[in-house]
DOROMAR-145471 format. One line per field, with one value per residue (C-alpha): residue in three letters; x negated, y, z negated. Coordinates in nm, 4 decimals, decimal comma. Layout:
// residues N
code	[ala/...] .
c1	[X/...] .
c2	[Y/...] .
c3	[Z/...] .
***
This chain:
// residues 154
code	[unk/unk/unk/unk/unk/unk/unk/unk/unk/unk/unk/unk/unk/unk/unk/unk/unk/unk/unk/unk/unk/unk/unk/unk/unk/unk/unk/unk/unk/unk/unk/unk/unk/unk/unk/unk/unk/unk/unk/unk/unk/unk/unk/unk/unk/unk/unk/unk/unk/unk/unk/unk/unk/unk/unk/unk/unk/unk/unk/unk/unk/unk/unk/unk/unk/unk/unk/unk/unk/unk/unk/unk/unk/unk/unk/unk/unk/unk/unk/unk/unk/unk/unk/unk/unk/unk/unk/unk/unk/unk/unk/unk/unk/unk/unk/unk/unk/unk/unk/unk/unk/unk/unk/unk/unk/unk/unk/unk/unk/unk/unk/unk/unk/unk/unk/unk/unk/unk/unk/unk/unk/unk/unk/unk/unk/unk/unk/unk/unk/unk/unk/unk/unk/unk/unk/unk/unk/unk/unk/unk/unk/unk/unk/unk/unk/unk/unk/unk/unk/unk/unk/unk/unk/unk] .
c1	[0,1233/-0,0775/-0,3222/-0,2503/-0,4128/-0,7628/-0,7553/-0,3938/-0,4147/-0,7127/-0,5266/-0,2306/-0,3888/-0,5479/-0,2306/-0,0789/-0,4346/-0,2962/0,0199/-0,0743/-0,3514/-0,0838/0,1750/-0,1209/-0,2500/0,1155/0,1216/-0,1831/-0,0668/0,2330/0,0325/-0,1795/-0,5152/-0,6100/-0,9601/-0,8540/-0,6098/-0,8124/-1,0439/-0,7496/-0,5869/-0,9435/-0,9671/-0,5908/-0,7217/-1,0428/-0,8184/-0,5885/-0,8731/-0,9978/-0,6865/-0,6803/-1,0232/-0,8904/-0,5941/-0,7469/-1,0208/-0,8375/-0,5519/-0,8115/-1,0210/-0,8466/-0,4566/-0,1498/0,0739/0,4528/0,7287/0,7784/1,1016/1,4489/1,5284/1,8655/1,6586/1,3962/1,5835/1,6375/1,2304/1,1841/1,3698/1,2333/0,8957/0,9198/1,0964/0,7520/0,5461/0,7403/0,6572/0,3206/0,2259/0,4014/0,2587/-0,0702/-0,0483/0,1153/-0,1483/-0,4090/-0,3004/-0,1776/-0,5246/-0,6870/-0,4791/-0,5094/-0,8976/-0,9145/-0,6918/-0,3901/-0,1525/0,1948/0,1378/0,0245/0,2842/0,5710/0,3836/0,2150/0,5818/0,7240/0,3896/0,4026/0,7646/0,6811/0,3482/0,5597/0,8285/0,5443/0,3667/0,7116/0,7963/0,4541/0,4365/0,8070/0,6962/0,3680/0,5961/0,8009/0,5159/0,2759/0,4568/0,9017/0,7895/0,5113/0,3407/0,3671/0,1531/-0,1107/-0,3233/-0,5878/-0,5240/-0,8190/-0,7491/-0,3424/-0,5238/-0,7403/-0,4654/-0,6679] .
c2	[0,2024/-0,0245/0,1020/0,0547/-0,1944/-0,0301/-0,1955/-0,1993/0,1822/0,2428/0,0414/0,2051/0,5441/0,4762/0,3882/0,7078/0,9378/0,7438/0,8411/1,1961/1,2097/1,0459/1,3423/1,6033/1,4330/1,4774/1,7995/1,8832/1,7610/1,9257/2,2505/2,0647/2,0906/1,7623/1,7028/1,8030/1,5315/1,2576/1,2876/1,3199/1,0219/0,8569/0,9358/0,7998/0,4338/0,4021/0,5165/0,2052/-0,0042/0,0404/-0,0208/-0,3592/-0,4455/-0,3681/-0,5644/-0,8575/-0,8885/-0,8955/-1,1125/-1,3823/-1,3330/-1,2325/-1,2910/-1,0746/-1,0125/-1,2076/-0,9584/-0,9298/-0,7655/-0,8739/-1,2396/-1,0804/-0,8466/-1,0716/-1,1907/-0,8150/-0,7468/-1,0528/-0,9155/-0,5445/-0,7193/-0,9339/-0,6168/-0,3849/-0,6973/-0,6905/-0,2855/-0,3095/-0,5910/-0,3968/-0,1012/-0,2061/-0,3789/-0,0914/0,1360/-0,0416/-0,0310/0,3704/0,4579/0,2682/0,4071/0,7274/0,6978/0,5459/0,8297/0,5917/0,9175/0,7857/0,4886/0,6834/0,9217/0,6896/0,4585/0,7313/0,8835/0,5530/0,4085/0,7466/0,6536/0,3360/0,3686/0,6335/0,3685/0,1564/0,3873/0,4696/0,1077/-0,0075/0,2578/0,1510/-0,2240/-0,1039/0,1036/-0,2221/-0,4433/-0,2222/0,1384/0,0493/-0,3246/-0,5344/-0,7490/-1,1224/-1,4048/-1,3273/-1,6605/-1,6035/-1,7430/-1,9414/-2,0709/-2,1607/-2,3709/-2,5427/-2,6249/-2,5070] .
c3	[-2,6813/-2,4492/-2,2207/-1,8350/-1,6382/-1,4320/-1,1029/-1,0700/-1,1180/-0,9231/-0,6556/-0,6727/-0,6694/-0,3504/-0,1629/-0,3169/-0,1410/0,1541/0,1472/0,0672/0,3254/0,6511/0,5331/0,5729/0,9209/0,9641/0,9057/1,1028/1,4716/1,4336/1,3894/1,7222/1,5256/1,6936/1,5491/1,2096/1,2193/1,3541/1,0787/0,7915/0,9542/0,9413/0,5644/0,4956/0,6812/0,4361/0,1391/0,2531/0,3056/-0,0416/-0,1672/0,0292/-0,0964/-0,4967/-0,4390/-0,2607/-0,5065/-0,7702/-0,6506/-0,5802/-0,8530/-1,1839/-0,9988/-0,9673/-1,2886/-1,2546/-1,3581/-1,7347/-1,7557/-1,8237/-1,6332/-1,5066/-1,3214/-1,1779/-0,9086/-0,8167/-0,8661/-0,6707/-0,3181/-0,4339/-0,4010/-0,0848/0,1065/-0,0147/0,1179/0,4449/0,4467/0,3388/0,5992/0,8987/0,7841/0,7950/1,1579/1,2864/1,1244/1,3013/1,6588/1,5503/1,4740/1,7760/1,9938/1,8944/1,9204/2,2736/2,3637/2,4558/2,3423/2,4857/2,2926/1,9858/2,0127/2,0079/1,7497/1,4720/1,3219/1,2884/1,1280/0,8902/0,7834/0,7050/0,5056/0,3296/0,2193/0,1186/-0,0668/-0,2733/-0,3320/-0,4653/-0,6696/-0,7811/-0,8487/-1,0174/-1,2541/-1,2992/-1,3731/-1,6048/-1,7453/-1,7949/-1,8749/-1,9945/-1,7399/-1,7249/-1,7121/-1,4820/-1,2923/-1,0016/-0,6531/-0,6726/-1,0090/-0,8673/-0,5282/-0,7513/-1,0311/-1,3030] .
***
């Protein structure tokens, strides 16, 4: 048996302590404990951030592994992928204007904004965990080429 990938993992990990730490901040302003939330909400956005940081680093530098599974299944991987893309980007825009307008105390904004941020870091959470299961544990990764190596055609 082949050993799994580190940064993939580590990655991966990170968006799941994300995931986990939005459901407790969840949790926590529906029990009103305001400053407790804030602060798990604030631990959830650095979790994300790291993950960002793994991901981009290594997508530049050593590249991001191509599905190695069954070719009549690609094409399914392939939308799989670009909808978790579509998730992840949203989720991260709208996770940025939830947490700054939580913190300059624009609430109406927040309150309207924060579940439906939740609910979709949630689905994003689930389906990169789903595509990293794909790529490195039900099938063995594919060819895997850095972005800088693919701009400079090497």
């Amino acid at each position: 048996m082949n050993s799994l990938p580190i940064l993939p993992t580590i990655s991966t990990s990170f968006i799941v302590l994300s995931a986990i730490t939005v459901a407790i901040g969840w949790w926590q302003i529906k029990q009103r404990k305001i400053e407790s939330h804030k602060k798990t909400m604030f631990i959830a956005a650095i979790f994300a951030v790291i993950f960002f940081i793994i991901y981009a680093s290594r997508t530049l530098f050593i590249g991001n592994t191509s599905f190695g599974g069954p070719d009549d299944i690609k094409k399914y991987y392939t939308i799989f992928l670009i909808f978790h893309i579509t998730l992840a980007t949203t989720g991260a825009g709208f996770g940025i204007v939830s947490i700054l307008t939580g913190y300059k105390n624009k609430l109406a904004i927040h309150r309207k904004l924060g579940p439906l941020t939740s609910f979709i870091w949630f689905f994003t959470a689930i389906t990169g965990v789903a595509v990293y299961l794909l790529l490195y544990v039900f099938y063995q990764g594919g060819q895997t080429t850095s972005l800088i190596k693919a701009i400079l055609g090497l």
